[in-house]
N, CA, C and O atoms as a GROMACS GRO file, in nm:
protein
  448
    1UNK      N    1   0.085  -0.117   0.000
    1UNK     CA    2   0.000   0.000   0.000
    1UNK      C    3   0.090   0.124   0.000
    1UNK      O    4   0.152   0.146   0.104
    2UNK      N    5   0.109   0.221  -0.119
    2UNK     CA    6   0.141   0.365  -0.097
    2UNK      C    7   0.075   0.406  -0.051
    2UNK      O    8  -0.035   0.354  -0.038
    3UNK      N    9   0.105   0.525   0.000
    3UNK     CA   10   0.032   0.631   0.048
    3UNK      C   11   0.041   0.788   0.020
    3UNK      O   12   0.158   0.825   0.011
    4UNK      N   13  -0.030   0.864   0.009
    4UNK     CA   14  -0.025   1.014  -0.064
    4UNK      C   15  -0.095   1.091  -0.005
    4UNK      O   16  -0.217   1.074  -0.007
    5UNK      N   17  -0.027   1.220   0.080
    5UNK     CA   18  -0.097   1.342   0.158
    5UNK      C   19  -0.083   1.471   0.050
    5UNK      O   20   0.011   1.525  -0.010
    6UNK      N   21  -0.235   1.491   0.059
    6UNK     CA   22  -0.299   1.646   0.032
    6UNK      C   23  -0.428   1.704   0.052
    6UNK      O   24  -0.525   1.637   0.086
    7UNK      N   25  -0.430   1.789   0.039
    7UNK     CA   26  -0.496   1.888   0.130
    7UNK      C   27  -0.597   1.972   0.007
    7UNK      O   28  -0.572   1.986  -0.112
    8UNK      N   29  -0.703   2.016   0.075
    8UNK     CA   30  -0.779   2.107   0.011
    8UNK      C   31  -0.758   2.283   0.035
    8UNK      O   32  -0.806   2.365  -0.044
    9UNK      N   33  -0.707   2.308   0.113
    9UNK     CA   34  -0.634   2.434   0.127
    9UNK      C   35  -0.503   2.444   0.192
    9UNK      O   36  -0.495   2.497   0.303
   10UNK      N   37  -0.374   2.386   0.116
   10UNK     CA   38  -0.262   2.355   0.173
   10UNK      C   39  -0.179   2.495   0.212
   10UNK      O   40  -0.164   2.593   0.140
   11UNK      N   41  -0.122   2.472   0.370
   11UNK     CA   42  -0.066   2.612   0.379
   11UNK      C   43   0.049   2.617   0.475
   11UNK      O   44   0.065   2.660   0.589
   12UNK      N   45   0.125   2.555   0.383
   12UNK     CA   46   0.251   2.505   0.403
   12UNK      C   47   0.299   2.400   0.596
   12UNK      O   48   0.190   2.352   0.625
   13UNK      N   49   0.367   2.373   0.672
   13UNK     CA   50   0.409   2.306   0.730
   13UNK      C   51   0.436   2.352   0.873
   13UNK      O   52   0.546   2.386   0.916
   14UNK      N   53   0.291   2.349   0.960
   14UNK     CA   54   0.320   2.414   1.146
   14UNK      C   55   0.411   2.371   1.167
   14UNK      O   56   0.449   2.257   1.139
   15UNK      N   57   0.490   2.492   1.244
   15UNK     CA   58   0.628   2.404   1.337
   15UNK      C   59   0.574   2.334   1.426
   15UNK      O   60   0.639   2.239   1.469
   16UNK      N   61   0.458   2.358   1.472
   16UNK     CA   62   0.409   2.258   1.619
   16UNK      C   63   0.427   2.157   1.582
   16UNK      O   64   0.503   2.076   1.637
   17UNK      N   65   0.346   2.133   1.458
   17UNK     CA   66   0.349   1.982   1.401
   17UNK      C   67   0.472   1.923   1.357
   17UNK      O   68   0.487   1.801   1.351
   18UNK      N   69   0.578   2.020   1.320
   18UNK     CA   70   0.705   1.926   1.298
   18UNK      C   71   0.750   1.902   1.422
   18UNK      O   72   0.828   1.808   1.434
   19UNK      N   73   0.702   2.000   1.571
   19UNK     CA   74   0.788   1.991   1.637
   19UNK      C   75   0.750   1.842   1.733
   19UNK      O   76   0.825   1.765   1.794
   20UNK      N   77   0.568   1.844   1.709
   20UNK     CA   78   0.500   1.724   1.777
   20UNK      C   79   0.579   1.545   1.691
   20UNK      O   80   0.633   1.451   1.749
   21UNK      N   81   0.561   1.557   1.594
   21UNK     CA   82   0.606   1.417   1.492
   21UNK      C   83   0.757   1.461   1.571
   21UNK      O   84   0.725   1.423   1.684
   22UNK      N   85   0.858   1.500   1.582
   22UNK     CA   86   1.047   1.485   1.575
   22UNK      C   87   1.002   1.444   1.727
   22UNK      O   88   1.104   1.415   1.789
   23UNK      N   89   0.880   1.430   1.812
   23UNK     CA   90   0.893   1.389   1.959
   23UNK      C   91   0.930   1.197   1.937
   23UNK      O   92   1.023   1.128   1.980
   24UNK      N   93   0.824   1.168   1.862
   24UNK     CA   94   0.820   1.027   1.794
   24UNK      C   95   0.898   0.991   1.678
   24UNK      O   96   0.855   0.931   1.579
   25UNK      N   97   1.044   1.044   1.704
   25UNK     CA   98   1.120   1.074   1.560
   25UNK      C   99   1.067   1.006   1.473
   25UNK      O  100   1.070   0.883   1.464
   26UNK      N  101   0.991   1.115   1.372
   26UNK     CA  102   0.952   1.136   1.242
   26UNK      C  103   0.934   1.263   1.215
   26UNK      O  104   0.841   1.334   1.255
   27UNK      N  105   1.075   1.308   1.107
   27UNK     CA  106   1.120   1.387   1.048
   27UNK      C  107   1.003   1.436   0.969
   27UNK      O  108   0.945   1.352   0.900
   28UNK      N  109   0.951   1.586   0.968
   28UNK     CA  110   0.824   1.612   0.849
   28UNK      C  111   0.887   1.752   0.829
   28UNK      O  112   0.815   1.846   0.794
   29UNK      N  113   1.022   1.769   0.851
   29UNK     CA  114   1.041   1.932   0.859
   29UNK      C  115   1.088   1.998   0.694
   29UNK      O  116   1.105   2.110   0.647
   30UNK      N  117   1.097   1.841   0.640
   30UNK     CA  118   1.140   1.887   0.490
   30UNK      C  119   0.961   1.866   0.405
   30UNK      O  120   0.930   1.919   0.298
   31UNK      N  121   0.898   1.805   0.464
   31UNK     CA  122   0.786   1.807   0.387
   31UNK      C  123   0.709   1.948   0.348
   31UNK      O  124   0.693   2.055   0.406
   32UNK      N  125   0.666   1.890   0.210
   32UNK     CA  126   0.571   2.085   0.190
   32UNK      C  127   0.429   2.005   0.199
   32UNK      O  128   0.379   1.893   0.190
   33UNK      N  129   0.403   2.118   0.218
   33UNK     CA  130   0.174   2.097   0.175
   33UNK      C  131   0.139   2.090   0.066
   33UNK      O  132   0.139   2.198   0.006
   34UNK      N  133   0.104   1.999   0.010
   34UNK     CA  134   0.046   1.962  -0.133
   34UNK      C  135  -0.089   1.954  -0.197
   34UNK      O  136  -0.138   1.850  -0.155
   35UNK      N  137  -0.183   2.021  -0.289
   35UNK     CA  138  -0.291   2.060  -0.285
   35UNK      C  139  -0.319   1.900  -0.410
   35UNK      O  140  -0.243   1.843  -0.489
   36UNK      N  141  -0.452   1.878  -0.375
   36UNK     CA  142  -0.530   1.725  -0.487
   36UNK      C  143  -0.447   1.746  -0.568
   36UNK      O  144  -0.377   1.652  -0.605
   37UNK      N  145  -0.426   1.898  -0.631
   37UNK     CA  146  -0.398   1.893  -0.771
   37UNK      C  147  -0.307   1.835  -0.812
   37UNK      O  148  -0.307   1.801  -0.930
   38UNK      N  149  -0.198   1.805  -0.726
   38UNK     CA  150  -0.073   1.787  -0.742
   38UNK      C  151  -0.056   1.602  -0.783
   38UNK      O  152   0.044   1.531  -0.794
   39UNK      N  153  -0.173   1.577  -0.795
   39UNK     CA  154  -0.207   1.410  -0.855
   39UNK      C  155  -0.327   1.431  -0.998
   39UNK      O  156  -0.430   1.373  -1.033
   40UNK      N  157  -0.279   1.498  -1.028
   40UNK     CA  158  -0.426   1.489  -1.171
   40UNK      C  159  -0.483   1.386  -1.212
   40UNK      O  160  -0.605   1.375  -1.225
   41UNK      N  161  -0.377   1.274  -1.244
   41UNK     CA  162  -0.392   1.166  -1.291
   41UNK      C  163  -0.427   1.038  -1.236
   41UNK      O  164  -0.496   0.956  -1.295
   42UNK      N  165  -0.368   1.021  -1.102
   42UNK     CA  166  -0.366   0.909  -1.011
   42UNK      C  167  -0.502   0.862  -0.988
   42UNK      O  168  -0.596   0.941  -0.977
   43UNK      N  169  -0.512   0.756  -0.981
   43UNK     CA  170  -0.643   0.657  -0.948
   43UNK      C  171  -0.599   0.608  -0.815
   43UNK      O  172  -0.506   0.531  -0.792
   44UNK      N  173  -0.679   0.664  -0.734
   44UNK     CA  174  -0.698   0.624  -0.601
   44UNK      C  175  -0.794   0.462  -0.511
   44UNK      O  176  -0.914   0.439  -0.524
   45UNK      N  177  -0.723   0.402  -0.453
   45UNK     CA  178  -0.824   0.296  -0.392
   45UNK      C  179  -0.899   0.360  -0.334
   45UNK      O  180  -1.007   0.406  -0.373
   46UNK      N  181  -0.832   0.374  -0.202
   46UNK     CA  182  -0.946   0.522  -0.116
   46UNK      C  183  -0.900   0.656  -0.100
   46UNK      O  184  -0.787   0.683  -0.141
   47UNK      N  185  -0.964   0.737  -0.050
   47UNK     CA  186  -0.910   0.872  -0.024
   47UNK      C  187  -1.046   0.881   0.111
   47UNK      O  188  -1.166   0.857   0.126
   48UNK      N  189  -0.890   0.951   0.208
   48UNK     CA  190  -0.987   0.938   0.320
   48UNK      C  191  -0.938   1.098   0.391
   48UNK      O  192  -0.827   1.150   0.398
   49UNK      N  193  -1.049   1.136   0.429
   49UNK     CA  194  -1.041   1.289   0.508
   49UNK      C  195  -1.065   1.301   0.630
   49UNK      O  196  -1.168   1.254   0.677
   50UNK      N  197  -0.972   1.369   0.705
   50UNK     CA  198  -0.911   1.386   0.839
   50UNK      C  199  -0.996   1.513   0.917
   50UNK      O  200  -0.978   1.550   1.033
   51UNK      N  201  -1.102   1.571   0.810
   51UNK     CA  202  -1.154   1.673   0.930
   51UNK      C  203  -1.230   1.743   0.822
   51UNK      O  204  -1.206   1.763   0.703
   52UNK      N  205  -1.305   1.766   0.882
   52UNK     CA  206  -1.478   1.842   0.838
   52UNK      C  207  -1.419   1.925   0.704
   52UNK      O  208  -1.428   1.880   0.589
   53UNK      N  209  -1.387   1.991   0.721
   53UNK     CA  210  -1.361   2.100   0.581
   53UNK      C  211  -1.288   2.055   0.483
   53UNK      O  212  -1.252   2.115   0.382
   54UNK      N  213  -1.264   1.926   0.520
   54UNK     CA  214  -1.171   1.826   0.384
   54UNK      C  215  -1.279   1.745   0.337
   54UNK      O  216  -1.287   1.696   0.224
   55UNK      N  217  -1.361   1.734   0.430
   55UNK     CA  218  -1.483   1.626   0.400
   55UNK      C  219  -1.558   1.714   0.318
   55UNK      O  220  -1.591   1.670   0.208
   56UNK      N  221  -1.594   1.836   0.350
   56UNK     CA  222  -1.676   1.876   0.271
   56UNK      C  223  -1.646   1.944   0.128
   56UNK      O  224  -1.735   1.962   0.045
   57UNK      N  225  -1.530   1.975   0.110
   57UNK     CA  226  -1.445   2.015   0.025
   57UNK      C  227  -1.393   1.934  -0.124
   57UNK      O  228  -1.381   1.973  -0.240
   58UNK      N  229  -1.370   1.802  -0.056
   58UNK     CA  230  -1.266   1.745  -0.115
   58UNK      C  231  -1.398   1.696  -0.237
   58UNK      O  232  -1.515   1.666  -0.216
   59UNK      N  233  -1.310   1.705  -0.382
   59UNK     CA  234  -1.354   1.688  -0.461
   59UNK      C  235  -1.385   1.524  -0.536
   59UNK      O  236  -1.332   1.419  -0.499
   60UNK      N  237  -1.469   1.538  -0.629
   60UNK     CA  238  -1.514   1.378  -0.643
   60UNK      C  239  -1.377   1.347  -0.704
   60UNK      O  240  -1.287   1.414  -0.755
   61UNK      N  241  -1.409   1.168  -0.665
   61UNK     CA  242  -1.268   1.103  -0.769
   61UNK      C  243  -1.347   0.994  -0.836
   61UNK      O  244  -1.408   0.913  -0.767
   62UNK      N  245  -1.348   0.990  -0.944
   62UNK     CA  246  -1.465   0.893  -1.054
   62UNK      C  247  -1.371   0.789  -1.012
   62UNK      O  248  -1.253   0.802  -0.979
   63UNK      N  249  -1.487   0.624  -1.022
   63UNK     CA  250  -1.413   0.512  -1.091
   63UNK      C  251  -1.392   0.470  -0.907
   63UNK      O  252  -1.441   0.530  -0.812
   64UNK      N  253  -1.312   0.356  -0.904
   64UNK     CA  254  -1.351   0.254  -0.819
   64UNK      C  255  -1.283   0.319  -0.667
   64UNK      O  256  -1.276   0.260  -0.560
   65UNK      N  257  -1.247   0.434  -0.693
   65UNK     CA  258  -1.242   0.528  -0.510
   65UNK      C  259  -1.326   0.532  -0.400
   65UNK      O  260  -1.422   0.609  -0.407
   66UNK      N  261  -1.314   0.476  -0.314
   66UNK     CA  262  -1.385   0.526  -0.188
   66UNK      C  263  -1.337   0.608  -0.086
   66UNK      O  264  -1.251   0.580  -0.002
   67UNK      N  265  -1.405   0.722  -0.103
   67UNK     CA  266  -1.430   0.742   0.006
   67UNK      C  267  -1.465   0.747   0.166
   67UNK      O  268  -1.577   0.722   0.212
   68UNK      N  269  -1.352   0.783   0.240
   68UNK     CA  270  -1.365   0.756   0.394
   68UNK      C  271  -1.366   0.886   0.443
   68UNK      O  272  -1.308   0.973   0.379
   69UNK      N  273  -1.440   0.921   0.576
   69UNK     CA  274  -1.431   1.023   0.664
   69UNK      C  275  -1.356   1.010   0.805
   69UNK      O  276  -1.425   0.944   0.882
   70UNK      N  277  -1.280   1.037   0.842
   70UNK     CA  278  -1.271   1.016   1.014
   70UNK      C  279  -1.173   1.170   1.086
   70UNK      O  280  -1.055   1.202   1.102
   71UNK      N  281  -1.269   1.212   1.103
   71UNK     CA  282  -1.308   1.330   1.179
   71UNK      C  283  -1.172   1.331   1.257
   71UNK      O  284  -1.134   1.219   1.292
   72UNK      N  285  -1.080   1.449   1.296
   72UNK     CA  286  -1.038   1.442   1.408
   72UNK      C  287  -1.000   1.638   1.436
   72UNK      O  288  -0.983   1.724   1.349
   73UNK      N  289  -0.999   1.654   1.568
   73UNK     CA  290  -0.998   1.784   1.599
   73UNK      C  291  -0.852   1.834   1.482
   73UNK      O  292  -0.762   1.773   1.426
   74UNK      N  293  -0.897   1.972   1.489
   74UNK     CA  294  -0.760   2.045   1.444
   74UNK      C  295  -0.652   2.125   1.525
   74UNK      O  296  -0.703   2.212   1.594
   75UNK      N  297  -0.571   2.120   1.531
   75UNK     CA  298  -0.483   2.126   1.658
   75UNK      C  299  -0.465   2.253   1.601
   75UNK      O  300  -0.523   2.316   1.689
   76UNK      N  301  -0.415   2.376   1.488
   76UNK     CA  302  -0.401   2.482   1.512
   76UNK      C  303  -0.551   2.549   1.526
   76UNK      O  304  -0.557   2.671   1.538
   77UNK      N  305  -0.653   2.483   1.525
   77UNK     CA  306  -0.759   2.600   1.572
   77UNK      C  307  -0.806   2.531   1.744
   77UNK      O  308  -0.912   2.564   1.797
   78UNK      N  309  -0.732   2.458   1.794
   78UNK     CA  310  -0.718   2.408   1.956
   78UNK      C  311  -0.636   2.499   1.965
   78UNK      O  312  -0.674   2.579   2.050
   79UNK      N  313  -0.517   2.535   1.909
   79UNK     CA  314  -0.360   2.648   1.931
   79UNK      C  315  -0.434   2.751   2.034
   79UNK      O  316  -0.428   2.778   2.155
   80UNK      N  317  -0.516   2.800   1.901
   80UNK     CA  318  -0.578   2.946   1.915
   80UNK      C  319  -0.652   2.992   2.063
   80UNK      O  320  -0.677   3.098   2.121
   81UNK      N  321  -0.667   2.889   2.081
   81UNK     CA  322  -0.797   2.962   2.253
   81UNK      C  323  -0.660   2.884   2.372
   81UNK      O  324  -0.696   2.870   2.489
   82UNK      N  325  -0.549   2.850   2.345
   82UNK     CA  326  -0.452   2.793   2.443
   82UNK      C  327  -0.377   2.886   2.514
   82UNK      O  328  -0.326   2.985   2.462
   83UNK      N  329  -0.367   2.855   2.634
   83UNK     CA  330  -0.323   2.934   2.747
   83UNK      C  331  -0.182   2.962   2.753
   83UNK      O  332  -0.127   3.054   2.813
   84UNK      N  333  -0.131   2.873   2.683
   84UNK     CA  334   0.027   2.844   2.687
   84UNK      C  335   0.076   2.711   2.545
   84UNK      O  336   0.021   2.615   2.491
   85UNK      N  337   0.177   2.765   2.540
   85UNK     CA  338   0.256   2.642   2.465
   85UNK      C  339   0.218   2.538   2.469
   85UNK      O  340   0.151   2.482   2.382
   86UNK      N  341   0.263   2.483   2.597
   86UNK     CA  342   0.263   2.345   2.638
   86UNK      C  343   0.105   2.293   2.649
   86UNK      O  344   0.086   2.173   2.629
   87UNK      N  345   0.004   2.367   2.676
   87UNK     CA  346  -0.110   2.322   2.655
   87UNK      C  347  -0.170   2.329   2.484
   87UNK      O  348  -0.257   2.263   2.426
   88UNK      N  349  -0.104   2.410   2.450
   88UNK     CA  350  -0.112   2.364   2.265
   88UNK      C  351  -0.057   2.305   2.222
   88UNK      O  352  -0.104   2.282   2.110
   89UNK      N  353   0.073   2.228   2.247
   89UNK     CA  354   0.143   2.129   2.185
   89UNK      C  355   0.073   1.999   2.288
   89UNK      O  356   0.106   1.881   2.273
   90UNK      N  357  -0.002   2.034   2.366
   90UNK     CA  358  -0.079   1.901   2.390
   90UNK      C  359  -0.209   1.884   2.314
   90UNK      O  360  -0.277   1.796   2.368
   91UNK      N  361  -0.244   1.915   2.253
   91UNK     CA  362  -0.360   1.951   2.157
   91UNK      C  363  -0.311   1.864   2.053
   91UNK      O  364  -0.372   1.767   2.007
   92UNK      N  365  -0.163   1.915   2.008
   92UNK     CA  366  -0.107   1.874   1.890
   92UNK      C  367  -0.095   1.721   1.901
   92UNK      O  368  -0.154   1.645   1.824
   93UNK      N  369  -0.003   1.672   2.013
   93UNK     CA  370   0.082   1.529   2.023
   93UNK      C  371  -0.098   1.462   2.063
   93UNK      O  372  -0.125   1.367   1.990
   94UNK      N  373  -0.184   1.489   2.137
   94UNK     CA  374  -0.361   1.398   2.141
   94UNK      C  375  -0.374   1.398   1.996
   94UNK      O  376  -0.358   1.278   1.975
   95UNK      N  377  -0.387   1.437   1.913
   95UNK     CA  378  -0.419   1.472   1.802
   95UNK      C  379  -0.349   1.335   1.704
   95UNK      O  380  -0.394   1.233   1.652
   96UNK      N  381  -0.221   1.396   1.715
   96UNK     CA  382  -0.103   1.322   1.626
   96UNK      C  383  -0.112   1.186   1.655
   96UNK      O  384  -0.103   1.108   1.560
   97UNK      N  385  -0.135   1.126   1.817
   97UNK     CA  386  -0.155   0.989   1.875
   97UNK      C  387  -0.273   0.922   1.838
   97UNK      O  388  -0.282   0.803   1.809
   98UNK      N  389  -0.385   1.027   1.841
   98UNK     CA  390  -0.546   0.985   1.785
   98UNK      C  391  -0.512   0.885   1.604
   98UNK      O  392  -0.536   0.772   1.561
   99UNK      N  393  -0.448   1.010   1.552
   99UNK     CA  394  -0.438   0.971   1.392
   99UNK      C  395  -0.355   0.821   1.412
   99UNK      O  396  -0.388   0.711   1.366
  100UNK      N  397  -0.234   0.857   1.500
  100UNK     CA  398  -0.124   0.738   1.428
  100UNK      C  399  -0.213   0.604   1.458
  100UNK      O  400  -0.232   0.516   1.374
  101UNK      N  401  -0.283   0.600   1.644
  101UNK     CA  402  -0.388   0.478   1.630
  101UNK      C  403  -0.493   0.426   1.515
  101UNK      O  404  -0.535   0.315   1.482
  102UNK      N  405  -0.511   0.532   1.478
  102UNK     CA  406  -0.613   0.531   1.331
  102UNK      C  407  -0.548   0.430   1.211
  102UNK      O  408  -0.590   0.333   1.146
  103UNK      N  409  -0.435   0.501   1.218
  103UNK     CA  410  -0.354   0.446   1.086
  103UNK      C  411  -0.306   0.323   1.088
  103UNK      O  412  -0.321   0.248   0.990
  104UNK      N  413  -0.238   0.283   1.203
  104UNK     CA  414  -0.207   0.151   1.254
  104UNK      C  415  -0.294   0.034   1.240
  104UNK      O  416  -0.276  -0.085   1.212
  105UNK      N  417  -0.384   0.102   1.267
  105UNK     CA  418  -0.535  -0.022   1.228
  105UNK      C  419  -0.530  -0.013   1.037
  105UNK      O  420  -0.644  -0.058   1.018
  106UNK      N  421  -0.498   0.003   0.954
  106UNK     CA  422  -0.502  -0.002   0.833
  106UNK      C  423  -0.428  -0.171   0.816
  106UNK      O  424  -0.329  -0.211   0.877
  107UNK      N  425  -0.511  -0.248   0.715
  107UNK     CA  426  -0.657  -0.163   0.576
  107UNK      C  427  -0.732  -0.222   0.693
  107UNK      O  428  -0.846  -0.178   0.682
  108UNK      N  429  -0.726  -0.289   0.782
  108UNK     CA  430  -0.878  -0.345   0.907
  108UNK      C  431  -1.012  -0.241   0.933
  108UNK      O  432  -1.135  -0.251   0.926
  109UNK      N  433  -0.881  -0.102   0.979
  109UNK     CA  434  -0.938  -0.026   1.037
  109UNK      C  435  -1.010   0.089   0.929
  109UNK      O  436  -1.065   0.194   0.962
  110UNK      N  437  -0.986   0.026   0.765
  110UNK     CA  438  -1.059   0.135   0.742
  110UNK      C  439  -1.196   0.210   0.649
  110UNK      O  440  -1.216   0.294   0.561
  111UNK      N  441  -1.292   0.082   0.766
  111UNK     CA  442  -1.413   0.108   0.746
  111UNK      C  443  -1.498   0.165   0.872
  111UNK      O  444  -1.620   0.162   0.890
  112UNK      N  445  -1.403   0.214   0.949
  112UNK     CA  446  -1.435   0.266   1.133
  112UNK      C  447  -1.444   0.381   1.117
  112UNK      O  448  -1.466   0.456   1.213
   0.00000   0.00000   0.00000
């Protein structure tokens, strides 16, 4: 199974988030944000969206794609009402732990 991240309004790479993934060394500090477009061609098994405004956004993909949803908070709009750092980079690493359990369960997990 490959795998391929993009986004419906990509805007480039939070340090929180590089700084949350280098806790669980995994390097994302060279990664950029990549918008659908950046696959024109690709035929997808599934394509699955990580949070409401991707769900509602994300555009059709004809032909044997499914579609998955699984919701999870967004850690820079948790950032925003945070008292401190450390209570926003806990926003981030709940977040980041929620997904990686998610992913780990793949392909089992991904009709949940």
């Amino acid at each position: 199974m490959t795998a391929y991240s993009a986004g419906v309004a990509p805007k480039g790479i939070d340090p929180r988030a590089v700084k949350a993934m280098a806790e669980i060394d995994i390097d994302i500090s060279g990664n950029s944000s990549k918008d659908i477009d950046a696959y024109p061609d690709m035929e997808f098994d599934y394509v699955i969206t990580l949070c409401d405004h991707a769900n509602e956004s994300c555009p059709f993909f004809p032909g044997k794609t499914k579609r998955i949803h699984k919701g999870f908070d967004d850690p820079p709009k948790l950032a925003k009402g945070a008292a401190s750092e450390e209570e926003a980079m806990a926003d981030y690493r709940r977040v980041r732990d929620e997904i990686r359990q998610y992913v780990e369960r793949f392909p089992e997990g991904l009709e949940d």
